[in-house]
N, C-alpha and C positions, 0 to 999 in steps of 0.2 A: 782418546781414541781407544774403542773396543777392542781387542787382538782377538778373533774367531778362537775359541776353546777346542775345535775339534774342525777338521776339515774332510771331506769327501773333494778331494782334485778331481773338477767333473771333465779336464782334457789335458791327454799329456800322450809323449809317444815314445816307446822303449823300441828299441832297434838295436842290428849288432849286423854290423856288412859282410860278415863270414857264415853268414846262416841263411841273410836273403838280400837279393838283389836289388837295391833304391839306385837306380840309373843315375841321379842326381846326384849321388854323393861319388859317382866313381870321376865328374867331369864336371865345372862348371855348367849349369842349365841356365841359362836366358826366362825359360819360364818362369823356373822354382823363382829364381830371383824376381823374379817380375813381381811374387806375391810375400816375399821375407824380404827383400833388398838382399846387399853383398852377404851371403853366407857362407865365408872359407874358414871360420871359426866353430860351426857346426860342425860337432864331434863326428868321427866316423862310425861309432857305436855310442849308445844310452842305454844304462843296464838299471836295476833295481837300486843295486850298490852306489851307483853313480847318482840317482836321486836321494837318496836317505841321506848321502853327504849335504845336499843342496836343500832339504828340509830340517837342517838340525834345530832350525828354532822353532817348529810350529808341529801339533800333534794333525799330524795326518792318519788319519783311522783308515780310508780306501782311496783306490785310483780307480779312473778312467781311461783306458790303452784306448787309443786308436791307432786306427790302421796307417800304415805311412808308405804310400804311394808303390809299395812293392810290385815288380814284374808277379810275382804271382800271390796275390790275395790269401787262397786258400790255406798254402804252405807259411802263409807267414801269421796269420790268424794261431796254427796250430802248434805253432813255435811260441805264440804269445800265451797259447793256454798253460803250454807245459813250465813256461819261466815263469808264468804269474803261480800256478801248483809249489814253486820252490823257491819262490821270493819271501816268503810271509808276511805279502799285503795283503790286503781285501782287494782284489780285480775286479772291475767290470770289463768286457770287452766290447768294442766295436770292430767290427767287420766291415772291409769294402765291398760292394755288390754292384753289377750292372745291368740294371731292369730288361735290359735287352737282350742278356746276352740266351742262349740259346741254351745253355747248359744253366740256365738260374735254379731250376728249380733241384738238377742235383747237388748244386754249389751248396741251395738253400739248408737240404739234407744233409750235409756232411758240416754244416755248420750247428745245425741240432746235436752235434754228438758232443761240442764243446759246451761243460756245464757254466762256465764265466760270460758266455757271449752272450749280450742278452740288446745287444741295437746291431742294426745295420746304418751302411750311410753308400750315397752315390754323389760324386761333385757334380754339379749342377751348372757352376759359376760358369759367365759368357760374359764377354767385354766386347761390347760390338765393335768400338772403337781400338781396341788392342790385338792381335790376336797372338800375345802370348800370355795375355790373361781368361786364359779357356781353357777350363776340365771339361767339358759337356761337350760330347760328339756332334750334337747341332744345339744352337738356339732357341730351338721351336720342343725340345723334348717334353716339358710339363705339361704341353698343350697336345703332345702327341695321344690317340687313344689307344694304341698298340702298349708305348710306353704304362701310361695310368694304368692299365687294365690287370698290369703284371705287378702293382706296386702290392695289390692287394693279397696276393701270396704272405707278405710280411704277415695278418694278420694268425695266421696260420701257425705259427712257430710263438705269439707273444711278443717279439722285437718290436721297440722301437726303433722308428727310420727318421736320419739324418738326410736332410737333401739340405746340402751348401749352396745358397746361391745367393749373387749381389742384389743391392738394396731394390732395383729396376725389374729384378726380378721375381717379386715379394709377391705381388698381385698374381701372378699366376700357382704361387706356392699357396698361395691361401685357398685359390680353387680346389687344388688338389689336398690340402689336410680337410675342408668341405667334404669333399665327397668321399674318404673315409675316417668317417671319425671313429673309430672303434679303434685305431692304430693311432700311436701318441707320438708325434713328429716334435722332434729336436731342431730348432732352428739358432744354427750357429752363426758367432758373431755379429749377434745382436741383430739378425738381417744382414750385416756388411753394408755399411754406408760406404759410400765410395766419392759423392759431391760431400764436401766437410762445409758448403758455403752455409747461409741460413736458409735460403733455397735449397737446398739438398737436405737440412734436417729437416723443415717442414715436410717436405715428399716424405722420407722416411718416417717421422713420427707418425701421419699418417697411414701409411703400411703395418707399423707399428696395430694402430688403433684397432684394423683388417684384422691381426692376427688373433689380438685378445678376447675375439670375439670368439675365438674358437677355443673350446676347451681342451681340446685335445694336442695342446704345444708346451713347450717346454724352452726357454732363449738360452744358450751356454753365451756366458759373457767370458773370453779369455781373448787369447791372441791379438791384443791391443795393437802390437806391432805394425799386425798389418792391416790394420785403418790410418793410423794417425803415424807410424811411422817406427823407427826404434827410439827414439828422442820423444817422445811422449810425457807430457806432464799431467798430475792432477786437474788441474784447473780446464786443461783442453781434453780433458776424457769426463771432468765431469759433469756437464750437461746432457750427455749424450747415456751414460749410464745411468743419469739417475732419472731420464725420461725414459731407456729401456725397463728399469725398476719399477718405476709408479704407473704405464702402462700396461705392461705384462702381470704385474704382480708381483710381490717377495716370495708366495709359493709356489711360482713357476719360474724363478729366475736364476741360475746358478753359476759359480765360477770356477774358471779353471786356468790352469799356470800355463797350459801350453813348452811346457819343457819337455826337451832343450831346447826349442827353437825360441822361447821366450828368452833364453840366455843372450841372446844376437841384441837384445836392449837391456835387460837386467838381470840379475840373480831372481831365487826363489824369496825370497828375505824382504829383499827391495821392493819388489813386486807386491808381496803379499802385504807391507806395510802401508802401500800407494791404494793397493783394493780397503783396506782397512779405513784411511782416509776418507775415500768416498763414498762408504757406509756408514762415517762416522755419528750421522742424527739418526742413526736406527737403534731399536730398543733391540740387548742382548738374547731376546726370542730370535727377533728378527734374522740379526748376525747370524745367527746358528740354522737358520733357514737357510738363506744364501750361499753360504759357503759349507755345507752338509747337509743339512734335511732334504733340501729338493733334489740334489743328485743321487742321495742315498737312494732315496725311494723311487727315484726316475730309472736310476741306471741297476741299484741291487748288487752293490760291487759283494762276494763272498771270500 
């Protein structure tokens, strides 16, 4: 088994409840739960300090902060820039944004002044069948023209944009990275498979097939949890991974820990020895692609 030499964590979330506001952590949420399972052991802050304890075996060179669901995006974006200035990691940021919202384009502004931020992301995800698995204001938004027309702003500022959505909703994400390919869309959790039958991988892989065709993607494989579960094994993640692999490509495909909310199934250690596992028939190029080259260069952590 290869052990990755150098890491670029391409998803992880630093948070602190006395700085900004995450509704979910002041109250049990039905939602959040809907998409982690029971989370009462979910810290109520994650600091830099708190991660370096949880990496002590593996050389992590940068991170990837995303945004985490805070009552106000903006304010908590610039909380991230000033902690990640005083941490001594290499940061990249991701910022929340709402294609809709009426004030995007000065949100957009005021997010050019942060020199780390360098993607944006909107949840996307729709469970027709659940409705407390839904970020997305409506079901129809990818297909909306109002919606598309404002995505294109992104390209404007350089950021890469995240659109989260489930595996059902792939085919309408591929229209939309289609019609602008000049902006490099990050498609997290590998699509999100949601049917784990063999019917539901065949649909998926083929969505899969959709995306590769487009140059302009990038798949973050982390957050395992919430596909298969916090009880996840090797063996049932890895057909699924290594058909996200050899379809997407090793220089489009990268990983990330998802901490803390990856702690709700394993440490950093664990984790990172299970991803080792099921890269283990890859040449030590390779390794160092997947787990650092492609985030490095995707995200630009500084």
């Amino acid at each position: 088994m290869k052990i990755p030499s150098r890491i670029v964590d391409a998803h992880l979330h630093f948070y602190d409840y006395t700085q900004n506001r995450h509704a979910f952590l002041e109250h049990p949420d039905p939602g959040y739960e809907a998409f982690v399972g029971k989370y009462e052991r979910l810290p109520r802050r994650y600091l830099p300090s708190d991660y370096l304890d949880d990496i002590r075996d593996y050389n992590v060179e940068g991170v990837v902060w995303h945004e985490f669901l805070s009552s106000d995006p903006r304010k908590e974006v610039e909380w991230a820039q000033r902690l990640a200035a005083a941490s001594g990691l290499c940061h990249a940021l991701v910022a929340q944004v709402d294609f809709l919202a009426p004030d995007l384009e000065e949100t957009l502004e005021r997010y050019a002044q942060l020199p780390r931020l360098t993607a944006v992301r909107e949840h996307m995800v729709w469970d027709h069948a659940n409705p407390l698995r839904r970020f997305a204001k409506r079901p129809d938004l990818l297909r909306d023209p109002a919606w598309r027309s404002r995505v294109r702003l992104v390209q404007r500022y350089g950021y890469r944009c995240g659109l989260e959505v489930f595996v059902h909703q792939l085919p309408d994400l591929v229209r939309v990275v289609r019609a602008y390919p000049e902006i490099g869309f990050t498609v997290a959790l590998m699509g999100w498979p949601v049917d784990l039958s063999a019917d539901g991988f065949r649909r998926w892989k083929s969505s899969l097939e959709d995306l590769a065709a487009c140059d302009n993607i990038c798949v973050d494989i982390s957050a395992l949890e919430c596909i298969f579960g916090c009880v996840w094994s090797v063996e049932q993640a890895s057909p699924w991974i290594g058909t996200a692999i050899e379809t997407i490509g090793v220089s489009r495909c990268m990983f990330g820990s998802h901490m803390p909310i990856g702690r709700l199934a394993m440490g950093f250690t664990e984790l990172y020895g299970r991803y080792a596992q099921l890269v283990a028939g890859y040449s030590e190029s390779e390794i160092d692609e997947l787990f650092f080259g492609v985030a490095n260069r995707w995200f630009r952590p500084t």
